[in-house]
C-alpha positions in Angstrom: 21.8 18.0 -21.6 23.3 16.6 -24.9 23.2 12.9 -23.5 23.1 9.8 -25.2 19.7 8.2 -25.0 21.3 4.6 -24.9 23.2 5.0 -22.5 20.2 7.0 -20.5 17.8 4.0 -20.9 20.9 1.2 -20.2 21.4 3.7 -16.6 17.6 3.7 -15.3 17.5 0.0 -16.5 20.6 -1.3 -14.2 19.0 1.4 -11.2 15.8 -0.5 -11.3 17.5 -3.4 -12.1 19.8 -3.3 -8.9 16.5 -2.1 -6.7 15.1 -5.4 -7.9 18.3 -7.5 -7.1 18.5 -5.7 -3.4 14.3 -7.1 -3.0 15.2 -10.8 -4.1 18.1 -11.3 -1.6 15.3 -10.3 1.2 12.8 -12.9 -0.1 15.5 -15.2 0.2 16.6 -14.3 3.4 14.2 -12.6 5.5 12.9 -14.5 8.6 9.6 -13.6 8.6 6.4 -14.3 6.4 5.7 -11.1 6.2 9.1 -10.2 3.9 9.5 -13.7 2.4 5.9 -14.5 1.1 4.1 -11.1 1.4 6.6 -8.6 0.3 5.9 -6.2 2.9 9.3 -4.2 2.2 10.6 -2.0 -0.5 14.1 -1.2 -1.7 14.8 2.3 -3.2 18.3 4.4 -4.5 18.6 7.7 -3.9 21.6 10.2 -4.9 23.6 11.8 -2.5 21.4 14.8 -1.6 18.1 12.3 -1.3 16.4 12.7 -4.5 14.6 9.1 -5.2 16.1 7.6 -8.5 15.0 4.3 -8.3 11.8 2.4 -6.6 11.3 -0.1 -8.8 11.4 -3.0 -5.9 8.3 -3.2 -3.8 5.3 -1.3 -2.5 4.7 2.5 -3.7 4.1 3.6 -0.5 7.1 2.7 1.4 9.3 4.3 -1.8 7.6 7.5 -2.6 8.5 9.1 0.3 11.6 7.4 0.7 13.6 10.4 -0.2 12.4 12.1 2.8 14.3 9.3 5.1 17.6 9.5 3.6 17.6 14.0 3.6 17.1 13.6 7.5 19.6 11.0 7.8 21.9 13.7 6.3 20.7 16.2 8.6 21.5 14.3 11.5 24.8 13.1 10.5 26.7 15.7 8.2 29.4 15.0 7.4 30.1 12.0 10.1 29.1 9.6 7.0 32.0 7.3 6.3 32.0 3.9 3.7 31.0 0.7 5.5 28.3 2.7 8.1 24.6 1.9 7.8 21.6 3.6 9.3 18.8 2.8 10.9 15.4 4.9 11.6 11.7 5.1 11.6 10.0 8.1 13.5 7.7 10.2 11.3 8.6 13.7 12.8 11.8 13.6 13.2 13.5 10.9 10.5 11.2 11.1 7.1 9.5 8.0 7.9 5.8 7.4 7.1 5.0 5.2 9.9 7.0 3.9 13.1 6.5 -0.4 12.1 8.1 0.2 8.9 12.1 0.5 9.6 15.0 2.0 6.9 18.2 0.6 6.5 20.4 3.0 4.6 23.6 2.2 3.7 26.1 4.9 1.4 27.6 4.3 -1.8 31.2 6.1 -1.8 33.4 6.5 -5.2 36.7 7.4 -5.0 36.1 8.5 -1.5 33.5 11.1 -2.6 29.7 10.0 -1.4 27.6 9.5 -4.0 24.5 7.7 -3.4 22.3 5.3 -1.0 21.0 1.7 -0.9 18.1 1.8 1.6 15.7 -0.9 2.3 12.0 0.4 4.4 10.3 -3.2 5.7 7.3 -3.4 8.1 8.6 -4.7 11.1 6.4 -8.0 12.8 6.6 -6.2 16.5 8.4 -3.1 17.7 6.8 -3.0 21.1 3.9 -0.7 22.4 0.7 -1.2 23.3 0.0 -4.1 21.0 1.3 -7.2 19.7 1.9 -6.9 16.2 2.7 -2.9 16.3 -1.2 -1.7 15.2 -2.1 -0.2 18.6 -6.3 0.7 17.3 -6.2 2.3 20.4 -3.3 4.5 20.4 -4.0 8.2 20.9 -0.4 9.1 20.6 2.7 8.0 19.1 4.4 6.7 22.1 1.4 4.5 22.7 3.5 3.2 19.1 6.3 0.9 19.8 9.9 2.2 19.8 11.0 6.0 18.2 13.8 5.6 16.0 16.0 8.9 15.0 18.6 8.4 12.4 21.2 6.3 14.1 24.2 4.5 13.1 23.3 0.7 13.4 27.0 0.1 11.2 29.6 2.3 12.2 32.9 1.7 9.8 31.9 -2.2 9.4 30.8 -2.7 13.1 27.7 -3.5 14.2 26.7 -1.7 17.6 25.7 -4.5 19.8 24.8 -2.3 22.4 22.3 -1.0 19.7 21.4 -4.7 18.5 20.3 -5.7 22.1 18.5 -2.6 22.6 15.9 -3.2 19.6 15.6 -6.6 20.2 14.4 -5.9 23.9 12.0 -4.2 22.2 10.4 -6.5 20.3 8.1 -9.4 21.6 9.1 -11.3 18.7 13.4 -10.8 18.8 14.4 -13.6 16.5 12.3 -12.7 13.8 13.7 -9.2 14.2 17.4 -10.1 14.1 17.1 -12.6 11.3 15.1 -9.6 9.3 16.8 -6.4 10.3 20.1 -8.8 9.4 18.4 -9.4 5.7 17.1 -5.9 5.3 21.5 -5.1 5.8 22.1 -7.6 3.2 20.2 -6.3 1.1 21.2 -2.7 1.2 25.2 -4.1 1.2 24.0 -5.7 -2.2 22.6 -2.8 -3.4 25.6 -0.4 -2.8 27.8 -2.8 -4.1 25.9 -2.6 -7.2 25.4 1.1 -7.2 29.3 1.9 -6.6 30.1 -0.9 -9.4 27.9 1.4 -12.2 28.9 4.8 -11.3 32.3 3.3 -11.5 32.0 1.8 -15.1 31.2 5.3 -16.3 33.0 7.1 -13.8 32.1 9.5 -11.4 31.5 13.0 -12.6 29.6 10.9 -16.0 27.7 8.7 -14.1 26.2 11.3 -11.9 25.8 13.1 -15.0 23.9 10.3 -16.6 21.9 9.9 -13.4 20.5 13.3 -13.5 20.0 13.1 -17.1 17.5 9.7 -15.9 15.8 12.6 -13.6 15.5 14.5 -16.0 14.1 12.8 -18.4 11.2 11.5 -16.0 10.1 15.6 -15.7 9.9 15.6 -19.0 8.2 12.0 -19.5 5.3 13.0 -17.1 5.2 16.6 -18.1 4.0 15.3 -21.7 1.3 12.8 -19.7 -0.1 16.3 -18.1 -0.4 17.9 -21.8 -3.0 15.4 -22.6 -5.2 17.1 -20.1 -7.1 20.3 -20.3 -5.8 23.1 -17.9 -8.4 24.0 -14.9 -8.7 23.2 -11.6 -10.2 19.6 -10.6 -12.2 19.0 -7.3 -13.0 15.8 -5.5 -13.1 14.6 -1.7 -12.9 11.0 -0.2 -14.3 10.1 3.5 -13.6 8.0 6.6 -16.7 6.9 8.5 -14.5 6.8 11.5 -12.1 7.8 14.0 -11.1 5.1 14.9 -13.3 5.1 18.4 -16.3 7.0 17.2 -18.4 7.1 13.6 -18.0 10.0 12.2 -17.1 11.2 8.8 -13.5 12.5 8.2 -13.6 14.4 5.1 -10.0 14.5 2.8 -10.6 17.4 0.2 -7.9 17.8 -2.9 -7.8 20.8 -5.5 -5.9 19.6 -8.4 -4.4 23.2 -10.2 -3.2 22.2 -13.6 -1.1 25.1 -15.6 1.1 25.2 -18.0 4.2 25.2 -15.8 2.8 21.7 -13.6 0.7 21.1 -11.3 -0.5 21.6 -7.7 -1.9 19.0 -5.1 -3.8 21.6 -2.6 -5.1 19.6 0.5 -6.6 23.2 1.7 -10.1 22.2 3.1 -9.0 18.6 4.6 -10.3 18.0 8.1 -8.2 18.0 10.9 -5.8 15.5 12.4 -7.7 13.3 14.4 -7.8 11.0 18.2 -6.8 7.7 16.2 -4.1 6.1 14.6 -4.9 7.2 11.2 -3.1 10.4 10.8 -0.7 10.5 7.8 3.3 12.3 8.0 4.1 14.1 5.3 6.3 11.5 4.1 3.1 9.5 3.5 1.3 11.9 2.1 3.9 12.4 -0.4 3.9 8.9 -1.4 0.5 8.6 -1.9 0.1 11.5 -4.0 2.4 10.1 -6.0 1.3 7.1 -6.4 -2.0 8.3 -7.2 -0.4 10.3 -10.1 1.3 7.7 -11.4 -0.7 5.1 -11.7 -3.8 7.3 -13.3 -1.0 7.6 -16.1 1.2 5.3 -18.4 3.0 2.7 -16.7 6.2 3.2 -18.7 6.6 6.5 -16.6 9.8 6.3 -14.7 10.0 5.2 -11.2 12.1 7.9 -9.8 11.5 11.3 -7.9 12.2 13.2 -11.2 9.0 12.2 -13.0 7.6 14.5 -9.9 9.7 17.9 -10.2 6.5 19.8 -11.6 4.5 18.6 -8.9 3.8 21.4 -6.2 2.1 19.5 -2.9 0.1 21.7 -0.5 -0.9 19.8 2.8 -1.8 22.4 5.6 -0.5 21.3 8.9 -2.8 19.8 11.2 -4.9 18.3 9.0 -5.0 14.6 8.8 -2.9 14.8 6.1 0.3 16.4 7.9 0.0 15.8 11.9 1.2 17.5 14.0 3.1 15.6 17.3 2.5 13.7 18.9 -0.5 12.1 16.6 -0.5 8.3 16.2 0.6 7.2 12.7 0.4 3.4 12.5 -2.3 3.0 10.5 -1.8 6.2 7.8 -0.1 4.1 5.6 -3.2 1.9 4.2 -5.8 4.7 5.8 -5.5 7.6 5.1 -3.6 6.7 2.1 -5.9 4.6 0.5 -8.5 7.8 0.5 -6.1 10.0 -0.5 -5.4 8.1 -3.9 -9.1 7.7 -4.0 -9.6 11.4 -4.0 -7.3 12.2 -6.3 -8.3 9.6 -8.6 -11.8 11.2 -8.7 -10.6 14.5 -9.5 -8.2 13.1 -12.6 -11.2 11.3 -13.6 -13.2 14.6 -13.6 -9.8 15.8 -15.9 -9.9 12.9 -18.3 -13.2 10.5 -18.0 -11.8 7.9 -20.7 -8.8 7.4 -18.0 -11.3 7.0 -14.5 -10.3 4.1 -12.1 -13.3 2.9 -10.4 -12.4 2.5 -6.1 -10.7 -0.5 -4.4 -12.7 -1.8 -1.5 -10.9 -1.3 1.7 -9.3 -3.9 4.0 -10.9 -5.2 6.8 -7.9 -7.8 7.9 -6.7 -7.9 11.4 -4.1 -9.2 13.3 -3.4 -12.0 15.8 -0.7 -12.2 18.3 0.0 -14.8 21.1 2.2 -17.9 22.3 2.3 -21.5 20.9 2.7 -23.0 24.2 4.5 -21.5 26.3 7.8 -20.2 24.8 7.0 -19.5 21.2 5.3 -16.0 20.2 3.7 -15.4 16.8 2.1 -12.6 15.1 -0.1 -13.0 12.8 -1.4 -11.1 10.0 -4.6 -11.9 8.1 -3.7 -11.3 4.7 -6.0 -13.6 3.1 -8.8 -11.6 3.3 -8.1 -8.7 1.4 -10.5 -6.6 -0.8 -11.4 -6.5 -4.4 -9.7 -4.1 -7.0 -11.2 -1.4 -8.6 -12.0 -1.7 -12.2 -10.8 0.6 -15.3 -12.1 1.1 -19.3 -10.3 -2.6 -20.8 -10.3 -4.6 -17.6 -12.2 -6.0 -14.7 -11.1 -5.5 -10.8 -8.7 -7.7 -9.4 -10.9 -10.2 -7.5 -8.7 -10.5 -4.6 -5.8 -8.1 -3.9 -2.9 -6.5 -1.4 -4.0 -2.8 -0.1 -4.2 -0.5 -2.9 -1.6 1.7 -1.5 0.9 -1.9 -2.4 -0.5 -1.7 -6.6 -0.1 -5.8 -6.3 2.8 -5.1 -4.8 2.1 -7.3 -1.8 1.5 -10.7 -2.0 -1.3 -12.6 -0.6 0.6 -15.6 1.5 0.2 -19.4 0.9 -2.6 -21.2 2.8 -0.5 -24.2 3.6 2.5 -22.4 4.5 0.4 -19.9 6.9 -0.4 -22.7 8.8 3.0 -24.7 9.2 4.1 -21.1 10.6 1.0 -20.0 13.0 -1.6 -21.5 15.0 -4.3 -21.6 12.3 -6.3 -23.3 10.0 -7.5 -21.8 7.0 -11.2 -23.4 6.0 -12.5 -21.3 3.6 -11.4 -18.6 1.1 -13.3 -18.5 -1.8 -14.0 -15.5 -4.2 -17.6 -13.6 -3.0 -20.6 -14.2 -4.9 -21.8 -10.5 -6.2 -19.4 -8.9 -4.4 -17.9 -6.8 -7.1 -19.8 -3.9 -7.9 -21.5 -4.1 -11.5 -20.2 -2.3 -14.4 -19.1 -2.9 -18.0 -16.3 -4.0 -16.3 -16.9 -5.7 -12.8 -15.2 -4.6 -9.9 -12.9 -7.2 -7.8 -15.3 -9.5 -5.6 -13.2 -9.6 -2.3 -13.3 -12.8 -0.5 -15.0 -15.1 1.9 -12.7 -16.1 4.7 -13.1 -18.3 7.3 -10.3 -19.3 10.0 -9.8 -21.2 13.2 -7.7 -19.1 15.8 -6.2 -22.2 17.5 -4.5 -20.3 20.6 -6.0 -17.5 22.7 -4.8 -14.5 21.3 -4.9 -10.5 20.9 -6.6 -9.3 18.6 -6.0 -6.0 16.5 -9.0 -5.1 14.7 -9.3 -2.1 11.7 -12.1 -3.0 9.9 -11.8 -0.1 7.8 -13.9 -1.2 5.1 -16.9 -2.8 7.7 -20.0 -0.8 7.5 -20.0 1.4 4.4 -19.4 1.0 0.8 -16.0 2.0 0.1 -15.1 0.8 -3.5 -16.8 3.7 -5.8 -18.0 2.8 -9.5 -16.5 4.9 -12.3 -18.8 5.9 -15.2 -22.0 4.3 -14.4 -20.2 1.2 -12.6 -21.7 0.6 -9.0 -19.9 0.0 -5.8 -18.8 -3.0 -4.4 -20.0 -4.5 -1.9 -19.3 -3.6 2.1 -17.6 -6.1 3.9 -18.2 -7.9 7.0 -16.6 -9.6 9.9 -18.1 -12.1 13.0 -16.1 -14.1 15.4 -17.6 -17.3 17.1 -15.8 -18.7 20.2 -14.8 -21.9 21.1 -18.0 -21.9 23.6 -20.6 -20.5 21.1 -20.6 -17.3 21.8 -21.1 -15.2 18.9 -19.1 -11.3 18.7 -19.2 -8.7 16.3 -15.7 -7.2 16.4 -15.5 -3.5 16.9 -13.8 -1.7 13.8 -10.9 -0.9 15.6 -9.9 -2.0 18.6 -7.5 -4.2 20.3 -9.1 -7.4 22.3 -8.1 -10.6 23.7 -10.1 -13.6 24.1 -8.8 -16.6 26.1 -10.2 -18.7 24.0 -9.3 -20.6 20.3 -12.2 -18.8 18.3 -13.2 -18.9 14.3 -13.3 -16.0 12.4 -15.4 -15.6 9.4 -15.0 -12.6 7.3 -16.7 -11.0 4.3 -14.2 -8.6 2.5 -15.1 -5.4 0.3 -15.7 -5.4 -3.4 -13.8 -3.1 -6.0 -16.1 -0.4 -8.0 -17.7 -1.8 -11.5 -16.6 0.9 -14.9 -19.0 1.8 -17.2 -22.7 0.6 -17.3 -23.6 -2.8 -16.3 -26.1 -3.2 -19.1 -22.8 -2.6 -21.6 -21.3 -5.9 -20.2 -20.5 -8.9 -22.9 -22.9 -11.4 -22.0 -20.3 -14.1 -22.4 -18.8 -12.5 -19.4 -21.8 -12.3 -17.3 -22.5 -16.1 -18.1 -18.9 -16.8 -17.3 -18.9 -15.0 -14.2 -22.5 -16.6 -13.5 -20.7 -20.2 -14.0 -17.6 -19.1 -11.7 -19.8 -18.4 -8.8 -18.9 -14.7 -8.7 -22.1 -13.2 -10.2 -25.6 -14.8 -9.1 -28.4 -15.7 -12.0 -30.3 -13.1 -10.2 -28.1 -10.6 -10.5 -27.6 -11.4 -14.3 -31.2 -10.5 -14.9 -31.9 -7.7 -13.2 -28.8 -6.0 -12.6 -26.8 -6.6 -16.3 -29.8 -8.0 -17.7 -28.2 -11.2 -18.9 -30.8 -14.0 -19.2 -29.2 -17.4 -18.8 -30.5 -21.1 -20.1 -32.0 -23.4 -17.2 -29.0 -25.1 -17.2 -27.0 -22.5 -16.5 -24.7 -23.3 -19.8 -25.7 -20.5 -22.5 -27.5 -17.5 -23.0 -31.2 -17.0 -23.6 -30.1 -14.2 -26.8 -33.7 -13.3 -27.6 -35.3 -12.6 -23.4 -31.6 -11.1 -22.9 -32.3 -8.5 -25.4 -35.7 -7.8 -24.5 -34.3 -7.7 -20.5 -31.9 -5.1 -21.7 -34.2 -3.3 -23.2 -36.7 -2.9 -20.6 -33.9 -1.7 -17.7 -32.7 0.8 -20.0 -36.1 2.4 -19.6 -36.4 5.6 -17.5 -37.6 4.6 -13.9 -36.3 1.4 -14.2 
């Protein structure tokens, strides 16, 4: 299409700009920590028919797929969509969603009477029911063990709110204030956003702004299209594990066969084990966004965040296997697990495609959640952001020492200690970056964290210590992995517990928690590492003097201020020996 360019670039700006505008008014208003210090919510546009064409608000796996949400919406409804409804939904099988916790508001855009877009908003819910506080049910062996199934439903219905509806999902919920005042934000939010949306196809008018809208699409094929030129043609293999089941050790094996030919490229999942007893099993929804995620970010980040930048993208997920369940598999988990190892694996294969480009691994999360009363009246849920992993690192740049899930990209927000505590029943006593934690490389992966917290209430407790046990961030080029994390609970009595990996337990007791989380993969060879940044590391507490000498053979004064030049060089030199 002979479009103008300008007017292209001003279009995707103001899209992304109004997904951005929809995300501030829930940090502003949301009720719950979760949304208005961690983030955990996404806002995303999508045309009429439920292409994506904008997700620039949020975290990548609530928007990837979000396209899926809105198409079964219009399957459901038809034509019964009218200005002033909004929708509500969350099941996996039957309304595009990726996980039951994480609820869409979806609100239409009409011009001149003619619809023409959605606003929607997909935010992780505190509690919606089940057989856990908090909605991660580790023992859940089918959906309905879950919390509440949500088809498309009308929540709006011409400018009314269904109360009948309203009470419904607050009975629900074992935490119904912080569900109305959030749900109530997430519709703010998406009322903003259509406003917006119906104000710019209007300046351009209809039949041109939906004309400039696809010409945005468009130009995101082409955009990522010219990314895939820079690679050779072939067929690229990798494969990325779980140890677990979620009850039993055992390694779950997720297998991808990246095609690349001239006219795109296919995502083949063919050889992926199949869906499993726990919670980990990914909708297709899910899977979709995590592939593209994984695509994206191996690229430039001026790619366009819209479902165009996709359109060459062929995705082959064989039912059954863990990456497309079949009902009624439990799903709460598959947004960080199996996620997180399906970006892995995919990130191994591009960095078969294109070395220069590898991303070392993220270490996995090991956080769990605490649910209970203050008293007798108040309930709380918990979640234990602050010890997340370490970030992977990349050719140019160290790990992120301390970060959200990689399936958030930084997307979510690590809360504030002091704030935490006004809000729960804790106290926060350590959290410190980990000493060697990161694995070694040119470029040192993320360290992770030491946490340590007193649980001042008896409580539930969900564990999914994903990343306890094993290794899980990878090096890249000659980097190492990071370290495994770890996790110990001491009671109020003395007694000492090592949590399962996933599970849910209560303990009547106040207890303290100490935890240990993963390190991101190192890049490159450690010995290649500036020794100015092994002695600053040394001096920060994240890399030991021991680890200096005999891992990037860095020799360091005795008082720990400069470098020995001289014994570094001949260090160096002797671990770059065969055998050593």
């Amino acid at each position: 299409m002979a479009l103008d360019p300008i007017a292209l670039a001003l279009v995707q700006n103001r899209l992304d700009h109004i997904s951005r505008q929809m995300g501030w008014v829930m940090t502003r208003t949301a009720r719950s920590p979760i949304f208005n210090q961690s983030h955990d919510f996404s806002c995303f546009l999508t045309d009429a028919g439920g292409t994506l064409i904008s997700q620039a608000d949020g975290i990548p796996i609530h928007t990837g797929g979000g396209g899926f949400a809105v198409r079964a919406l219009l399957a459901a409804w038809g034509s019964d969509i009218h200005p002033e409804d909004a929708f509500l939904l969350n099941d996996p099988y039957v309304a595009g969603g990726n996980h039951l916790p994480d609820w869409v508001i979806a609100r239409p855009v009409f011009v001149d009477g003619t619809l023409a877009a959605f606003a929607c908003n997909r935010a992780h819910q505190s509690d919606i029911g089940g057989g856990a506080a908090g909605t991660y049910n580790a023992e859940a062996t089918e959906i309905y063990h879950e919390g509440i199934r949500l088809p498309p439903l009308k929540l709006i219905e011409r400018g009314r709110l269904r109360e009948d509806l309203w009470q419904l999902l607050k009975l629900n919920s074992r935490t119904p204030e912080a569900l109305d005042g959030d749900v109530r934000a997430m519709m703010g939010s998406t009322r903003i956003g259509a406003e917006r949306l119906k104000a710019l196809l209007e300046d351009y008018g209809l039949a041109n702004g939906l004309e400039l809208v696809e010409g945005v699409l468009a130009h995101a094929d082409r955009s990522f299209r010219a990314a895939l030129a820079g690679l050779p043609q072939g067929i690229w293999r990798a494969e990325e594990k779980t140890d677990n089941d979620c009850f039993d050790l055992r390694d779950v094996w997720i297998r991808v066969a990246l095609d690349l030919r001239a006219d795109g490229l296919t995502v083949d999942f063919t050889g992926t084990d199949p869906q499993i007893r726990g919670f980990k099993n990914s909708s297709i929804a899910n899977t979709w966004s995590a592939v593209y995620m994984a695509l994206a970010s191996f690229f430039e980040p001026s790619l366009p965040r819209n479902e165009g930048t996709f359109r060459c993208v062929r995705i082959v997920a064989p039912e059954g296997t863990i990456v497309n369940a079949r009902p009624p598999a439990p799903m709460t988990m598959c947004t960080v697990f199996i996620a997180h190892e399906i970006v892995h694996a995919i990130w191994k294969a591009l960095g078969l495609a294109d070395p220069s480009r590898a991303c070392a691994g993220w270490g996995k999360s090991i956080h769990n959640g605490s649910a209970g009363r203050v008293g007798t009246d108040r309930p709380f849920v918990a979640y234990h952001w602050h010890c997340m992993p370490g970030g992977g690192a990349v050719d140019g740049r160290d790990g992120f020492n301390q970060i959200g899930h990689l399936i958030a990209l930084g997307g979510l927000t690590i809360p504030n200690v002091e704030g935490y505590e006004q809000a729960y029943p804790l106290r926060i006593l350590r959290h410190e970056l980990r000493c060697d934690g990161g694995g070694p490389g040119k470029f040192r992966g993320g360290t992770g964290v030491e946490y340590e917290v007193d649980v001042l209430e008896p409580a539930e407790y969900s564990f999914r210590g994903e990343g306890v046990g094993y290794a899980t961030g990878f090096g890249a080029q000659g980097g190492l992995e990071g370290q495994v994390g770890h996790m110990r609970l001491v009671l109020s009595d003395g007694t000492s517990i090592e949590p399962p990996k996933y599970r849910v337990c209560r303990y009547e007791l106040p207890l303290r928690e100490y935890a240990s989380s993963p390190g991101g993969g190192g890049w490159g060879s450690p010995l290649d590492r500036d020794p100015m940044a092994v002695l600053r590391d040394v001096r920060d507490g994240t890399v030991s003097r021991h680890a200096a000498s005999n891992i990037y053979g860095v020799v360091i004064s005795a008082d720990g201020r400069s470098l020995d030049d001289a014994a570094t060089q001949r260090q160096r030199a002797l671990l770059r020996q065969p055998g050593s």
